[in-house]
Biopython code that builds the backbone (N, CA, C, O; Angstrom):
import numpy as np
from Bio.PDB.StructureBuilder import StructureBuilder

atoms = [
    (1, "UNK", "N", (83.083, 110.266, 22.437)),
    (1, "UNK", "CA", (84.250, 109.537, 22.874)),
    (1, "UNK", "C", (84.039, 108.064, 22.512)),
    (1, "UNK", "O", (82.949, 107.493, 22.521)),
    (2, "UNK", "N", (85.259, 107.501, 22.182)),
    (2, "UNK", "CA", (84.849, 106.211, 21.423)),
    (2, "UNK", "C", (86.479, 105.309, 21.597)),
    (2, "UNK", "O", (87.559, 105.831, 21.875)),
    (3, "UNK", "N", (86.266, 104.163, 21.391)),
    (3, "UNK", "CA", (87.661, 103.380, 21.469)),
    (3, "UNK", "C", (88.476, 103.871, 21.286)),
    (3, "UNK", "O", (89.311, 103.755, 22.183)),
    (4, "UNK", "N", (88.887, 104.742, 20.101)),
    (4, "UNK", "CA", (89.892, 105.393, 19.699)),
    (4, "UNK", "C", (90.006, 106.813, 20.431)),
    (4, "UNK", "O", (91.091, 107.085, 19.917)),
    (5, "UNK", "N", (89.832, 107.535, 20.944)),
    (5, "UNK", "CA", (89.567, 107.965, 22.079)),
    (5, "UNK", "C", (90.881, 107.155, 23.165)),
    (5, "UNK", "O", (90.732, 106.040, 23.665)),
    (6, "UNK", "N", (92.221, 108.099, 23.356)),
    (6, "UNK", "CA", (93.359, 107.883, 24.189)),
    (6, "UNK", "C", (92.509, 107.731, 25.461)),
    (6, "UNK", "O", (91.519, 108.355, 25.843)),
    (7, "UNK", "N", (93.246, 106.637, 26.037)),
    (7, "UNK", "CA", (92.672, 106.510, 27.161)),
    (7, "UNK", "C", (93.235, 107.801, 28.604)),
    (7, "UNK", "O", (92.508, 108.294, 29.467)),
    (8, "UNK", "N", (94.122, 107.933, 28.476)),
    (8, "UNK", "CA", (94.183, 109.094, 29.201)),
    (8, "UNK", "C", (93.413, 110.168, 29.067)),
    (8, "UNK", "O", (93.318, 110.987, 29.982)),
    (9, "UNK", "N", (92.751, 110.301, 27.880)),
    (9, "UNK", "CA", (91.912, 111.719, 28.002)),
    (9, "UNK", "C", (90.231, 110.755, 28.517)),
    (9, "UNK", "O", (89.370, 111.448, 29.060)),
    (10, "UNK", "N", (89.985, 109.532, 28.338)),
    (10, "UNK", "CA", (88.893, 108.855, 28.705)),
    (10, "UNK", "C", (88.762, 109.129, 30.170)),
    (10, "UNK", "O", (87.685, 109.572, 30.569)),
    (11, "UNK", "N", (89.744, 108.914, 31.024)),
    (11, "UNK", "CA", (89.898, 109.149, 32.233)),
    (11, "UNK", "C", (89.897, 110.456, 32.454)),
    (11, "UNK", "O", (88.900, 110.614, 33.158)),
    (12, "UNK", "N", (90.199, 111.090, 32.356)),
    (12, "UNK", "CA", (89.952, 112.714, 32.176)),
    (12, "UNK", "C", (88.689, 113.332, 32.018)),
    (12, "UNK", "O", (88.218, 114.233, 32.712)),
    (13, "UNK", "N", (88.235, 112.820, 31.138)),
    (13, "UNK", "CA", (86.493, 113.020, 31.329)),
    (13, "UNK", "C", (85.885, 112.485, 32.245)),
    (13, "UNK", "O", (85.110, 113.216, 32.861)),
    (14, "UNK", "N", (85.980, 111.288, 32.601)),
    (14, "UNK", "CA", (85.411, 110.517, 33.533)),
    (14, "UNK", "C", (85.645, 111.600, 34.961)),
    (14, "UNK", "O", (84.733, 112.189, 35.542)),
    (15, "UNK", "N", (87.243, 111.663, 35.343)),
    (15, "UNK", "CA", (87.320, 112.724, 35.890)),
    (15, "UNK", "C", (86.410, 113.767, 36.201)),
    (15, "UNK", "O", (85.606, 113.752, 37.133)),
    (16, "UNK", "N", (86.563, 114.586, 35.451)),
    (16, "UNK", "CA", (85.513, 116.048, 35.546)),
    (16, "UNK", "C", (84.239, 115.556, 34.911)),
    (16, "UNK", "O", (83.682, 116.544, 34.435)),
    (17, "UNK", "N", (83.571, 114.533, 34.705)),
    (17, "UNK", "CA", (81.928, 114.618, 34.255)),
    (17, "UNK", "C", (81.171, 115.348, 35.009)),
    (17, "UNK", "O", (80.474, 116.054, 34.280)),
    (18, "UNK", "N", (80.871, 115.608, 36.563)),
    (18, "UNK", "CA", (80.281, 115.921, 37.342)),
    (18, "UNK", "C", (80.252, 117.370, 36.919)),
    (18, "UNK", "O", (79.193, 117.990, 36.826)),
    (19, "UNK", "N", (81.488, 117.923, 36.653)),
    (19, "UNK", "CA", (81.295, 119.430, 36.463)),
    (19, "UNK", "C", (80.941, 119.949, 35.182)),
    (19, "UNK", "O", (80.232, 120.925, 34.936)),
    (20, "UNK", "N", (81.587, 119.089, 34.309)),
    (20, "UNK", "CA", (80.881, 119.523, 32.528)),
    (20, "UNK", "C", (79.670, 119.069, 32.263)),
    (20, "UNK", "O", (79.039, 119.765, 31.467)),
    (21, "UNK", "N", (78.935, 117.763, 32.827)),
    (21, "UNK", "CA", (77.648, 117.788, 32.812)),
    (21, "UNK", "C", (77.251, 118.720, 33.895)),
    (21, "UNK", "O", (76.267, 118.036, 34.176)),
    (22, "UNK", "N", (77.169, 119.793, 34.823)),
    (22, "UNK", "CA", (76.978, 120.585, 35.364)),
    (22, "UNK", "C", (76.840, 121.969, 34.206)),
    (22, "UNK", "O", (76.053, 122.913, 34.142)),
    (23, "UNK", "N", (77.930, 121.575, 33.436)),
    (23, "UNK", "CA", (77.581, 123.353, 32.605)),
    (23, "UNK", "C", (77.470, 122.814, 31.114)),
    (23, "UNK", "O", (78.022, 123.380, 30.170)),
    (24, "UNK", "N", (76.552, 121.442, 30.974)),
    (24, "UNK", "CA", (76.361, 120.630, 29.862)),
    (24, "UNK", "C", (75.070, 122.090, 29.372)),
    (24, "UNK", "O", (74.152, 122.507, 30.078)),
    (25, "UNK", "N", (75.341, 122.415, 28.406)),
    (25, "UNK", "CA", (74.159, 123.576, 27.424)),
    (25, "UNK", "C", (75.278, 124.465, 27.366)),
    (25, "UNK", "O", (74.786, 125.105, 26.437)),
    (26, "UNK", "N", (76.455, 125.097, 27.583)),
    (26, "UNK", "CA", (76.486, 126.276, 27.601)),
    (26, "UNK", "C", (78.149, 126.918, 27.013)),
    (26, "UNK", "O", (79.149, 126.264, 27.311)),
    (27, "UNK", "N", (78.240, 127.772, 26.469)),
    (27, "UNK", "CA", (79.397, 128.054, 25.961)),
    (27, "UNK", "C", (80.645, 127.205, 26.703)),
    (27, "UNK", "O", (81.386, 126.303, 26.311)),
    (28, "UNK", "N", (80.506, 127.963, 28.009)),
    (28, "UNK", "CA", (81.698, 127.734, 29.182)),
    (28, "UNK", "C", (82.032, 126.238, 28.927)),
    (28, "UNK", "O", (83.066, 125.790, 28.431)),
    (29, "UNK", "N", (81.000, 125.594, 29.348)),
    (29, "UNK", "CA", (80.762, 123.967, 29.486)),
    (29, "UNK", "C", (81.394, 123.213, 28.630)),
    (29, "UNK", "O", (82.347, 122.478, 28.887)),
    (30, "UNK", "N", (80.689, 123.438, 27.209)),
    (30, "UNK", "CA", (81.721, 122.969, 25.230)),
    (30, "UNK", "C", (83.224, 123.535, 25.603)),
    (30, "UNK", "O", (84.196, 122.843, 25.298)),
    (31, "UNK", "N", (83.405, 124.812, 26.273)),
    (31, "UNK", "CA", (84.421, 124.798, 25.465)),
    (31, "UNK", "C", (85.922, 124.732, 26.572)),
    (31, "UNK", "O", (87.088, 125.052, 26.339)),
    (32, "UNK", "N", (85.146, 124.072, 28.043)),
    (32, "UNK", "CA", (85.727, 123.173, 28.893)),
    (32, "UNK", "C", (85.936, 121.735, 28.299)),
    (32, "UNK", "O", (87.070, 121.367, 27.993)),
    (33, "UNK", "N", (85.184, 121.176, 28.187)),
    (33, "UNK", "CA", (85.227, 119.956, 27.242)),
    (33, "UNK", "C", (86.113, 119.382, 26.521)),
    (33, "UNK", "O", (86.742, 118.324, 26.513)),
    (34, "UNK", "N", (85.955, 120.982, 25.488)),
    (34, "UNK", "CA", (86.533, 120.495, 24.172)),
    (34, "UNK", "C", (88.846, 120.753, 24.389)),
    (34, "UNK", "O", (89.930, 120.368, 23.951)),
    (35, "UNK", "N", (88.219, 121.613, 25.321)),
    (35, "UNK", "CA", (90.127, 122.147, 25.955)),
    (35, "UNK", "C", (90.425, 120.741, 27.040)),
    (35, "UNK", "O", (91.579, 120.312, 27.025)),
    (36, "UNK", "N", (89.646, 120.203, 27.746)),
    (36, "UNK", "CA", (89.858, 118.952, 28.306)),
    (36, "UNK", "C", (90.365, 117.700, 27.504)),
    (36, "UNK", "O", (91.356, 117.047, 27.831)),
    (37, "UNK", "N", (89.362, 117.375, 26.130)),
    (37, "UNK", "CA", (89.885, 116.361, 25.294)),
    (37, "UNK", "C", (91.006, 116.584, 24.895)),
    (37, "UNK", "O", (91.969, 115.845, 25.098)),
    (38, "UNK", "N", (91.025, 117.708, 24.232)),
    (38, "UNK", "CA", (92.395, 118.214, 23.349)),
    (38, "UNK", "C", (93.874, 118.511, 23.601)),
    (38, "UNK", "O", (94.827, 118.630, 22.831)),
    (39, "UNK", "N", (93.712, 118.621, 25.413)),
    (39, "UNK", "CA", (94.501, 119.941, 25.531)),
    (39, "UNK", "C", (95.404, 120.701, 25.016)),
    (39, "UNK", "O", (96.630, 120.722, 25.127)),
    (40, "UNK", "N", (94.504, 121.458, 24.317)),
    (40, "UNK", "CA", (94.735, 122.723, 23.708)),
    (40, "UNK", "C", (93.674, 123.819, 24.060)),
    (40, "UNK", "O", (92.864, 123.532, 24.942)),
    (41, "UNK", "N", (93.588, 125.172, 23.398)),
    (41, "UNK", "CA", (92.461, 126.296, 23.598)),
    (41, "UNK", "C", (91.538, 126.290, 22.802)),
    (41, "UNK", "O", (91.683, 125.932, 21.633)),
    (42, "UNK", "N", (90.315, 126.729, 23.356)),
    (42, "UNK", "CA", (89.283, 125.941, 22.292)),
    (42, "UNK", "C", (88.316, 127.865, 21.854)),
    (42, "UNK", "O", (87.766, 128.599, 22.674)),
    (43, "UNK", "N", (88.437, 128.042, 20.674)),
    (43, "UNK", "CA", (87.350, 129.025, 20.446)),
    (43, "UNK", "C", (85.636, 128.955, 20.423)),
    (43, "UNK", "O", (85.627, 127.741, 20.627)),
    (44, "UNK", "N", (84.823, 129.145, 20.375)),
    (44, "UNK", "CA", (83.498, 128.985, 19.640)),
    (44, "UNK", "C", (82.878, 130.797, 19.193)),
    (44, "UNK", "O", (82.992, 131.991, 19.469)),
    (45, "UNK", "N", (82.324, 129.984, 18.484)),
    (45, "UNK", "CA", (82.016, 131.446, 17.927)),
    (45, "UNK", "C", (80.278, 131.054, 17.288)),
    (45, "UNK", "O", (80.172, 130.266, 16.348)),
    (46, "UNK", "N", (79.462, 131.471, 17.697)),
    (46, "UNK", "CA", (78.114, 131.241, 16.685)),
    (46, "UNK", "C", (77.076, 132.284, 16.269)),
    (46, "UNK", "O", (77.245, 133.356, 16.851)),
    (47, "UNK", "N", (76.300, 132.264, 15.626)),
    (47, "UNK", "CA", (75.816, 133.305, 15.121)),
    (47, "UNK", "C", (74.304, 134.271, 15.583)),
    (47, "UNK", "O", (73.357, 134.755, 14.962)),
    (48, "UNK", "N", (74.735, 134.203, 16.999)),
    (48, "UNK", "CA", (74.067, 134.793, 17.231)),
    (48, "UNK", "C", (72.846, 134.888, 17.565)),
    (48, "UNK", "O", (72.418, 135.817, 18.249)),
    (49, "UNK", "N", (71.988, 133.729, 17.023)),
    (49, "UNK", "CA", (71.234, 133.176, 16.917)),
    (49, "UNK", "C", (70.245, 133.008, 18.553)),
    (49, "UNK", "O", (69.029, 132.927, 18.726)),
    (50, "UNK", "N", (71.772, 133.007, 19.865)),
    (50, "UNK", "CA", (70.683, 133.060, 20.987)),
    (50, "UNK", "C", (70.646, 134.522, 21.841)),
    (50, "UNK", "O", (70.694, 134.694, 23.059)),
    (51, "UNK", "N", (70.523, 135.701, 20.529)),
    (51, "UNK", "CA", (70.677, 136.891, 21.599)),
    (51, "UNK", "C", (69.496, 137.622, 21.215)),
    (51, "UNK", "O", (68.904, 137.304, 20.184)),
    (52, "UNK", "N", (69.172, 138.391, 21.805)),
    (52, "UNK", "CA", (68.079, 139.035, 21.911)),
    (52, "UNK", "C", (68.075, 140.704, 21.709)),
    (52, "UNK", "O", (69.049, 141.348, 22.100)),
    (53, "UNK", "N", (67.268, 141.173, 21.266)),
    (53, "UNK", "CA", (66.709, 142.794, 21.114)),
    (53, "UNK", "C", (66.382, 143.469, 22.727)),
    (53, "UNK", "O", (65.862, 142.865, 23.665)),
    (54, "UNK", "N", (66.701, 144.423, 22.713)),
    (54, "UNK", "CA", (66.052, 145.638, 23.785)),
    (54, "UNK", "C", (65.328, 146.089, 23.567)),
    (54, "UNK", "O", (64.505, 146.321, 24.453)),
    (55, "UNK", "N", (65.087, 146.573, 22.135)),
    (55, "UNK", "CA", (64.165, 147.733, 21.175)),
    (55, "UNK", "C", (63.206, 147.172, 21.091)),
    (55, "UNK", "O", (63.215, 146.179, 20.363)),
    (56, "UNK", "N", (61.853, 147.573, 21.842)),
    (56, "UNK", "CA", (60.450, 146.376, 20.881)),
    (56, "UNK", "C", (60.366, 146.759, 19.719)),
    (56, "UNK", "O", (60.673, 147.913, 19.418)),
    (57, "UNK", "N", (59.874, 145.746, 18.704)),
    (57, "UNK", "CA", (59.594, 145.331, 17.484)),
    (57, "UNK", "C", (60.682, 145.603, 16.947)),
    (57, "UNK", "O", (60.503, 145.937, 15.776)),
    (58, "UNK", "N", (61.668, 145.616, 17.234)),
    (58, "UNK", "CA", (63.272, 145.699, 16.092)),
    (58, "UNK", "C", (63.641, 144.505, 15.522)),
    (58, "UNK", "O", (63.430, 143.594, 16.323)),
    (59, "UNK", "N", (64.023, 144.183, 14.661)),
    (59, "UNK", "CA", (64.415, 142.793, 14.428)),
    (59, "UNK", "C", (65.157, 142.014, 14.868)),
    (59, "UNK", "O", (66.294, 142.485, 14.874)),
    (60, "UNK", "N", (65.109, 141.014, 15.262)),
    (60, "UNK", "CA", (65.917, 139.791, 15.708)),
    (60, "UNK", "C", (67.085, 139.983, 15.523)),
    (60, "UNK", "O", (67.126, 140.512, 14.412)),
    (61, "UNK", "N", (68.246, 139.877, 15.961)),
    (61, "UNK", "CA", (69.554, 139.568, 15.809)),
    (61, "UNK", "C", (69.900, 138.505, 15.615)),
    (61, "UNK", "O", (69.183, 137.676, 16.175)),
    (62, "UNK", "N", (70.960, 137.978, 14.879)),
    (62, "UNK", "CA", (71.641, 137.118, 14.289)),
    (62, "UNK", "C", (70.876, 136.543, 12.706)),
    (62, "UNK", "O", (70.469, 137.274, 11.803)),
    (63, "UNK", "N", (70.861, 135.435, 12.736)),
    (63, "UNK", "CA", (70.608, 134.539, 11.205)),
    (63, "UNK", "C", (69.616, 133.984, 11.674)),
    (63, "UNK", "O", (69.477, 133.950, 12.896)),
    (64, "UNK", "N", (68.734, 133.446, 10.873)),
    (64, "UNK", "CA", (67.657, 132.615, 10.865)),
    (64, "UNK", "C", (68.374, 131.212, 11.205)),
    (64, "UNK", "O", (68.013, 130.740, 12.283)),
    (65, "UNK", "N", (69.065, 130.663, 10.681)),
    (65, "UNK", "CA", (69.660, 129.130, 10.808)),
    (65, "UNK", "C", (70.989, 129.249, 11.730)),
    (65, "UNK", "O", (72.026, 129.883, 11.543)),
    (66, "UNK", "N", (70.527, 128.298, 12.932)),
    (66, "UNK", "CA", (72.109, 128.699, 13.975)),
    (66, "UNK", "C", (72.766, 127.778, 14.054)),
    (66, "UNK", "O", (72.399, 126.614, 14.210)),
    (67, "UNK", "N", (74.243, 128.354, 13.918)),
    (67, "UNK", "CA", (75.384, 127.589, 13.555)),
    (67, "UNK", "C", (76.286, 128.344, 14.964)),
    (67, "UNK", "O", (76.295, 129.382, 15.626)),
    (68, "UNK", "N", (77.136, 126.740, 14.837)),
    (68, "UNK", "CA", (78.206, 126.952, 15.536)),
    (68, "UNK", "C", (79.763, 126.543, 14.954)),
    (68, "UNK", "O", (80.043, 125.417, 14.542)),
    (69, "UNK", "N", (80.627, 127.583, 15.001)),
    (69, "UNK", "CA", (82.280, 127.256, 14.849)),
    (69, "UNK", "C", (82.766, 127.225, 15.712)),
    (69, "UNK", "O", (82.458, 127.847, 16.729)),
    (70, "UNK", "N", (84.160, 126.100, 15.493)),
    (70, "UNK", "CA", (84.917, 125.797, 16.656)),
    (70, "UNK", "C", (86.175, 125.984, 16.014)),
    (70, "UNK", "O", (86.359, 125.968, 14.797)),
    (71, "UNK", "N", (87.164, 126.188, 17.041)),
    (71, "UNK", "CA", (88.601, 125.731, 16.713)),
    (71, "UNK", "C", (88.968, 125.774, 17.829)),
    (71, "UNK", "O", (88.914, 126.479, 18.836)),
    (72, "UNK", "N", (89.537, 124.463, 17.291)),
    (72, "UNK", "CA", (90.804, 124.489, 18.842)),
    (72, "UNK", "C", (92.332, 124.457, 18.056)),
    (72, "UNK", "O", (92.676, 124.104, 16.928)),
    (73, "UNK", "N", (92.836, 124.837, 18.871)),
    (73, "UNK", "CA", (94.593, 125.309, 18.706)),
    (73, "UNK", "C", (95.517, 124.150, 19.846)),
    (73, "UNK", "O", (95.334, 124.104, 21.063)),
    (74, "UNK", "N", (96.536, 123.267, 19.042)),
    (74, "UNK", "CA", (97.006, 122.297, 20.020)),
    (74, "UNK", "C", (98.537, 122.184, 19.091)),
    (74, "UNK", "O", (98.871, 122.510, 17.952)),
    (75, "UNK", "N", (98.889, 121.852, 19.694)),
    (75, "UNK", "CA", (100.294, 121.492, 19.552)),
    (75, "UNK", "C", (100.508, 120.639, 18.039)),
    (75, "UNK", "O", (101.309, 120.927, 17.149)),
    (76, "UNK", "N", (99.644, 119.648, 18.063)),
    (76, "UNK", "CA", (100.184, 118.518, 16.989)),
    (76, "UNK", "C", (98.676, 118.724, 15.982)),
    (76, "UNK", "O", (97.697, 118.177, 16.491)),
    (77, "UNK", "N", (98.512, 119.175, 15.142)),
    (77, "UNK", "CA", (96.880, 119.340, 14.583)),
    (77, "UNK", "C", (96.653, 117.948, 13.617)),
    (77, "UNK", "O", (95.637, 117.629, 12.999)),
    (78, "UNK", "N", (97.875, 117.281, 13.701)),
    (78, "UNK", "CA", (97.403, 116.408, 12.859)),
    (78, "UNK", "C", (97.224, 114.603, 13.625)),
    (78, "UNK", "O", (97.355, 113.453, 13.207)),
    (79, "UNK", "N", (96.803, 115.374, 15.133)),
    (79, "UNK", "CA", (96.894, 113.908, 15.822)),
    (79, "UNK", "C", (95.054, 113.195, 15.972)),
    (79, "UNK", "O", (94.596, 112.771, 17.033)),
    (80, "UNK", "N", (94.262, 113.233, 14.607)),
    (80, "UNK", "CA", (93.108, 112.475, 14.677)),
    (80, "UNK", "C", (92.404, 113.314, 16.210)),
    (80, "UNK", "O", (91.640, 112.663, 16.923)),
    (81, "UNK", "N", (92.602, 114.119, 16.410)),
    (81, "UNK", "CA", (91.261, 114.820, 17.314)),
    (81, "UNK", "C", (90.011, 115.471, 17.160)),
    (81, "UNK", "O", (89.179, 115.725, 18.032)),
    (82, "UNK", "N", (89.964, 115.832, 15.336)),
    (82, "UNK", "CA", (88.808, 115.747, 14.667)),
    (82, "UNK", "C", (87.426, 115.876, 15.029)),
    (82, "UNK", "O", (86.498, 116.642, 15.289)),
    (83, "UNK", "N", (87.959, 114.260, 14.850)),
    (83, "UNK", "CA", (86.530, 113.127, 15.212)),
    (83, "UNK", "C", (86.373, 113.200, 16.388)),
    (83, "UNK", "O", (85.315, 113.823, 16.306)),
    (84, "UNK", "N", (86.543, 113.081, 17.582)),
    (84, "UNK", "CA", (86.651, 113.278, 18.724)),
    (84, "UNK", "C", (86.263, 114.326, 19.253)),
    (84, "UNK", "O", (85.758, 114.000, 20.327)),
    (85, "UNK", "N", (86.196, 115.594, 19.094)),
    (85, "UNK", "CA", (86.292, 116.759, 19.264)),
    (85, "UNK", "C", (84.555, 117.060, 18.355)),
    (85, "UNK", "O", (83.538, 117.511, 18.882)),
    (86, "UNK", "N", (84.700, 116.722, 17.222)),
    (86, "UNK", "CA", (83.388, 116.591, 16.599)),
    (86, "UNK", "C", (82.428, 116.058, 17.309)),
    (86, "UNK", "O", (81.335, 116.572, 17.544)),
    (87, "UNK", "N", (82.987, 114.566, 17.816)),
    (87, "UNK", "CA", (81.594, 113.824, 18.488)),
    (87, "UNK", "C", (81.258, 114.574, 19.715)),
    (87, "UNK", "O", (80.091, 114.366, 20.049)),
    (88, "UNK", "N", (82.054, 115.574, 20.688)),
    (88, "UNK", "CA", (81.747, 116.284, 21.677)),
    (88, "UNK", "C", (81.019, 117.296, 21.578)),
    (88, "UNK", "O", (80.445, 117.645, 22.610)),
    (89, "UNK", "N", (80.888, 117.768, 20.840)),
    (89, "UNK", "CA", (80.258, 119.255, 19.858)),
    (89, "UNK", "C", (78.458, 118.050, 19.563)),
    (89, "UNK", "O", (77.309, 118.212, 19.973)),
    (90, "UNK", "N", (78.799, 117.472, 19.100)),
    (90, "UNK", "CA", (77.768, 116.594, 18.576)),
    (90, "UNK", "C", (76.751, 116.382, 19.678)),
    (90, "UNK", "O", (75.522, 116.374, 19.607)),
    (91, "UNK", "N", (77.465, 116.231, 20.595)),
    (91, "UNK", "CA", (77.002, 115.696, 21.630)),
    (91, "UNK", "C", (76.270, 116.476, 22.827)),
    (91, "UNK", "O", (75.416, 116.106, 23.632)),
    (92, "UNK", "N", (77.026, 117.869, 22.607)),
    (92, "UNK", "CA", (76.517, 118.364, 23.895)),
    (92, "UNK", "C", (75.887, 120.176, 23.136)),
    (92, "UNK", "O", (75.863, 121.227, 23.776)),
    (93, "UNK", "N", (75.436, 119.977, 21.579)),
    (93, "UNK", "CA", (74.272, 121.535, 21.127)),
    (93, "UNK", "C", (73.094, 120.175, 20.740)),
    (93, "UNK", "O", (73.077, 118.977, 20.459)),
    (94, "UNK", "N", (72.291, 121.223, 20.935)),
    (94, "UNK", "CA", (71.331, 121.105, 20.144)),
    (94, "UNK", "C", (70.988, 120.402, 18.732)),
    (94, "UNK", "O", (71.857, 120.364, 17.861)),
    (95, "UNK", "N", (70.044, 119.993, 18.573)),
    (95, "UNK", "CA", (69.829, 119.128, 16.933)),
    (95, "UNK", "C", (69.979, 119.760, 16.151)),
    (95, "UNK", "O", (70.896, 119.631, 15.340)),
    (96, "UNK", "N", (69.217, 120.560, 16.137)),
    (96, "UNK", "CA", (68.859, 121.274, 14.873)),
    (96, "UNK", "C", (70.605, 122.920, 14.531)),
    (96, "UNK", "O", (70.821, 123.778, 13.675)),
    (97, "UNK", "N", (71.145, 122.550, 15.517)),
    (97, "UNK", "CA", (72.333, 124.019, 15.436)),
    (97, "UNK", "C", (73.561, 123.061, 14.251)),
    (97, "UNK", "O", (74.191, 122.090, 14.670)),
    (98, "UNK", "N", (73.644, 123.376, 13.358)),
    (98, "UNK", "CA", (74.760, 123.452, 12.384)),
    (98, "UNK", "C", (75.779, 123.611, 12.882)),
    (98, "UNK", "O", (75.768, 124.615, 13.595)),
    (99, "UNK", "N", (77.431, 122.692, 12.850)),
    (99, "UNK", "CA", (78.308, 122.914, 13.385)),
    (99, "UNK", "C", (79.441, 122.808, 12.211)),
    (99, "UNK", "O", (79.178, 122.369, 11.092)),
    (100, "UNK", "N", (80.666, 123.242, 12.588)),
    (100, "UNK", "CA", (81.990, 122.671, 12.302)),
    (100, "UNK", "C", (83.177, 122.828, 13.303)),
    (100, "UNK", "O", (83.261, 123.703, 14.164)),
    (101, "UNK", "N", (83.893, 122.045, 13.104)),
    (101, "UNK", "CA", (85.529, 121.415, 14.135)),
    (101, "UNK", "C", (86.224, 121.542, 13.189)),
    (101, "UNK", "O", (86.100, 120.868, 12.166)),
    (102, "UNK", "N", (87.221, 122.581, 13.395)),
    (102, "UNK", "CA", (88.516, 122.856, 12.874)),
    (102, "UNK", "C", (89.712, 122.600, 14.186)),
    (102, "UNK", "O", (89.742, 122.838, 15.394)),
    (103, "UNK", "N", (90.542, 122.046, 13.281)),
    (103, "UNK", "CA", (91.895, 121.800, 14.466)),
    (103, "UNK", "C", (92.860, 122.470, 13.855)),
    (103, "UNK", "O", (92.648, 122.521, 12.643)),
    (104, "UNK", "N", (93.979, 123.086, 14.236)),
    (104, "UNK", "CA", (94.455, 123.779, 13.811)),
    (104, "UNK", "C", (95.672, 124.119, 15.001)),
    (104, "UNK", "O", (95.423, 124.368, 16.180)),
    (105, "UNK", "N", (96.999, 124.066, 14.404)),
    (105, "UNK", "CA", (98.271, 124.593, 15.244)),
    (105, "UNK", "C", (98.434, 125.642, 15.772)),
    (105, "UNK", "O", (97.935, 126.738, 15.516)),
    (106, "UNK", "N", (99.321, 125.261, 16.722)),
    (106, "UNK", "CA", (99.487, 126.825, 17.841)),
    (106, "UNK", "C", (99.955, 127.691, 17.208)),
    (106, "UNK", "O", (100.155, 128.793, 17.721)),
]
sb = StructureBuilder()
sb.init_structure("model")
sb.init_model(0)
sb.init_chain("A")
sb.init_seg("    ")
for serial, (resi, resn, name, xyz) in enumerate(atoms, 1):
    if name == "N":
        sb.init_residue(resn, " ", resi, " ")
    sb.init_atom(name, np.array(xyz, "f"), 0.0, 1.0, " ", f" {name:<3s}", serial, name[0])
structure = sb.get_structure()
């Protein structure tokens, strides 16, 4: 979140911080966040990367390199929420997890 960053959604975060830094790590948490900045619906989708086997010695599930996709769905896709939406994603995985922010109409 940054100057450009509407101030009504600034307040809005400020708002709910207590509870999204509460579920700061976790699907639910991003993709509260990211439906808070935007309001719009926010997908994520990633690869798998944090699930696990039942079977001993079976192989790992997902990809070696973990990535995350987003989209959110909003009314106006071409109102600069991007960046914004990016820096939140940025902000609240991991270093090393690969991302992208797609915006995209209802």
């Amino acid at each position: 979140m940054d100057e450009h960053t509407p101030l009504y959604r600034r307040r809005a975060a400020v708002a709910h911080a207590v509870t999204l830094y509460r579920m700061r790590g976790t699907m639910t948490g991003l993709r509260a966040h990211l439906e808070l900045m935007s309001g719009g619906d926010a997908e994520l989708a990633d690869n798998g990367g944090v699930a696990w086997s039942t079977s001993p010695g079976a192989p790992l599930p997902g990809e070696d390199t973990p990535r995350l996709a987003v989209r959110v769905r909003v009314a106006d896709p071409d109102n600069g929420l991007t960046g914004i939406l990016d820096g939140v994603v940025t902000w609240a995985k991991p270093a090393h997890v690969v991302h992208r922010v797609e915006v995209v109409g209802k």
